[in-house]
N, C-alpha and C positions, 0 to 999 in steps of 0.2 A: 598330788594332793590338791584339792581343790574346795577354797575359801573364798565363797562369790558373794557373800553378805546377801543384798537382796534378791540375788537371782540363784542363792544357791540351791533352791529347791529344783527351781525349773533346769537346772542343768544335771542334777543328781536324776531328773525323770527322764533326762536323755540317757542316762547309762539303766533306768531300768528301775530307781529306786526312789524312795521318798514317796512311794504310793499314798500314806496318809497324813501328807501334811504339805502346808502352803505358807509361805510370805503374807502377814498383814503387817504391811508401814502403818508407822505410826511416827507424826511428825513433831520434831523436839526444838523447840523456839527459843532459843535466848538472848537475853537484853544486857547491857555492858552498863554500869555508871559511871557517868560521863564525869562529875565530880573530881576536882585534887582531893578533896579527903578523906580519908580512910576510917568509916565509919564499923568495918569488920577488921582483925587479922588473922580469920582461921576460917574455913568451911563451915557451916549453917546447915543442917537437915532438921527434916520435920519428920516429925511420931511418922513413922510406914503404915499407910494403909494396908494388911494382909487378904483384903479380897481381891487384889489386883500386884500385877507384878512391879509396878513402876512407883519408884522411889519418889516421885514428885518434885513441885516446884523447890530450889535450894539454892545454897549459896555457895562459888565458887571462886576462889581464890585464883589467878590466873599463876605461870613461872613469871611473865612480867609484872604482878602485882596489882593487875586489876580483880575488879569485882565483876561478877557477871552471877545470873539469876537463871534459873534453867535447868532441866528442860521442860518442855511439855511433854506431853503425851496425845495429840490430836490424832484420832485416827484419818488417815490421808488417804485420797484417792486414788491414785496411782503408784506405782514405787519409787518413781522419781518425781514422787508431786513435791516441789523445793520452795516454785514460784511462781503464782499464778499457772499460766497454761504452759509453765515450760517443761517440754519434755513429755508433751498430754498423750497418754496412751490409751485409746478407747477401750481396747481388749482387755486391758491389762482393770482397767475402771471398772466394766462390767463383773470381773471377774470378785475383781475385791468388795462393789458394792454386796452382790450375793451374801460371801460370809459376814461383811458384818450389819447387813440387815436381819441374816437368820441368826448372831449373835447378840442381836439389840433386842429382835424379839422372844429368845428363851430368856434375856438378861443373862449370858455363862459368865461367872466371875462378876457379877454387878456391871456388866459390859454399860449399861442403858444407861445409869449414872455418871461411870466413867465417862463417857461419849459429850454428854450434858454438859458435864462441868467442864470436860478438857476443851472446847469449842469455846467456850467461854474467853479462855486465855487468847483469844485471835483480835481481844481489843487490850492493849496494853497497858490502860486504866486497872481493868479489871485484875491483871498478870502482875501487875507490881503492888498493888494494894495487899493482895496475898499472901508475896514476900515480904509485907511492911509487920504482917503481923507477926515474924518472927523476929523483924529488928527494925525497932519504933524509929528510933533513933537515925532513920537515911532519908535521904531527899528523894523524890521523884525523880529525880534525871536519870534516865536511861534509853540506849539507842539499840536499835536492834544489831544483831551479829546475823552471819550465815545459819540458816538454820539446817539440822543432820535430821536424817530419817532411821528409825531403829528397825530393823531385820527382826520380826517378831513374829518367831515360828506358832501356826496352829495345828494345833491337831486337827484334824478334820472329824475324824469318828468320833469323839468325847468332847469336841467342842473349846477347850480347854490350851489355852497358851502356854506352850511347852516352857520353863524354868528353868530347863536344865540344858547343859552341852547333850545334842543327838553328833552321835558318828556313825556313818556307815560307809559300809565296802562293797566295792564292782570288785573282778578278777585282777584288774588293773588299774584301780582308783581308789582313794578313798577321800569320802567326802565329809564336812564339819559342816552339818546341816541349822545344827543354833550355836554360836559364839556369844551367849549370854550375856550381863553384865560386868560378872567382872571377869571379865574373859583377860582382860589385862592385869590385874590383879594376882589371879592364879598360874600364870602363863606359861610357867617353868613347869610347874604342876601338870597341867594339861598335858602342855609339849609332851612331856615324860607318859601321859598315858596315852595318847593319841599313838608315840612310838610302840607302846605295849601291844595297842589294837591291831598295830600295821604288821607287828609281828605271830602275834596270833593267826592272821589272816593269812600270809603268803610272804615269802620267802624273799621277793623282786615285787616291789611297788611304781609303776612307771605313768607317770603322768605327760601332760603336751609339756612340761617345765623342768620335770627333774626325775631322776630314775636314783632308785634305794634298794639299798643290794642289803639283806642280812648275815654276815659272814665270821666266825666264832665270835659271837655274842658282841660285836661291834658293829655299827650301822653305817653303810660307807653312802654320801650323796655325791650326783657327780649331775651336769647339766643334761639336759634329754635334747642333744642333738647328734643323732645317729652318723657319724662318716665312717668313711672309707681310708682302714691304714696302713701304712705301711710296713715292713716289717722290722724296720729300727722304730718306729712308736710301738708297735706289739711288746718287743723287748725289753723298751724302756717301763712299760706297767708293768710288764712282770717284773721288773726289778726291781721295780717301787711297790710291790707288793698291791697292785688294785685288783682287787674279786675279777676271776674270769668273768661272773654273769654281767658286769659294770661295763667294762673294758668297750661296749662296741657304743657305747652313751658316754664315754670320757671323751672330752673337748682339751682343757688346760688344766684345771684343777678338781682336785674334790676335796671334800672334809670325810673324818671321820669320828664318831662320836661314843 
């Protein structure tokens, strides 16, 4: 199974797939308040723009109890553009410039606007004034955080940033091409369907990581590293009951589900 976040495209078109779609980053910036006082106690969002996929600037309650404001939405130039020229990949630049020059000039989704405004937030004046107008009541102190880059599948034929989880299957793979927003949210949910897809599709799903045997309506995972056994380990899995088709991909353990 393979979940490559920004590269997952480019590696799903080494197995032959993902023909019509590509990775546009899109860079997510957030500021922490540096303040002892606690001017929020809950999360903060704003009305959702619906021409565009991204939730917008908001308020984030941390598990340690800070506040932080975030994210953006900047479209970035490279996949790993984080800072400054780190990590600067020309290829990868040209390639991204392309779609979203030809997304800025059809405007797909209010792209042109988006673009506009979200550059904006690259002066932190601007970025926290924003924030201020859903809650007067906070001080300007705020320090930057690390900033994440969101894995933001395009269609390439319709132009149109896909919304939803894509999954697709090789003979011997299968890949999760957008992990959308609440990808953490629904997780258990997905898991549950991505298992449905894997079984639709083949029988033995064997990635560089892990090999998945389906076997009366139980899903057995065991590590993907192929050795040579013996014939007291041969014994021992049969006795422990592990699927014949597993057996030459068991290491020490597996689960079954």
């Amino acid at each position: 199974m393979v979940i490559q976040g920004l590269y997952a495209d480019k590696i799903a078109k080494d197995f032959g797939y993902s023909q019509n779609y590509t990775i546009i980053p899109f860079k997510g910036i957030y500021l922490k308040y540096t303040k002892n006082d606690k001017p929020i106690t809950t999360n903060i969002y704003p009305v959702p723009n619906l021409k565009n996929p991204f939730l917008g600037v908001h308020y984030t309650i941390t598990a340690d109890g800070s506040i932080k404001i975030g994210p953006t939405a900047i479209p970035a130039l490279w996949r790993e553009n984080y800072k400054g020229l780190d990590r600067f990949n020309l290829s990868e630049m040209l390639e991204i410039l392309y779609y979203e020059s030809k997304l800025f000039i059809l405007n797909a989704f209010n792209f042109r606007s988006l673009a506009l405004e979200e550059i904006k937030n690259y002066n932190h004046k601007y970025f926290i004034q924003k924030a201020k107008e859903m809650v007067e009541e906070i001080d300007d102190s705020f320090s930057p955080l690390p900033p994440g880059i969101r894995a933001q599948l395009l269609n390439t034929e319709t132009n149109e940033l896909v919304q939803d989880f894509i999954v697709e299957h090789t003979s011997n793979s299968t890949h999760i091409l957008n992990a959308v927003s609440p990808a953490f949210t629904c997780s258990f949910a997905f898991a549950e369907y991505v298992v449905d897809e894997i079984i639709k599709n083949k029988n033995l799903v064997i990635s560089h990581k892990i090999a998945i045997s389906i076997v009366d309506k139980r899903i057995w995972i065991a590590p993907f590293i192929k050795i040579k056994m013996d014939k007291k380990s041969k014994e021992k899995m049969r006795i422990n009951k592990i699927p014949p088709k597993i057996r030459g991909y068991y290491l020490s353990s597996s689960i079954s589900i």
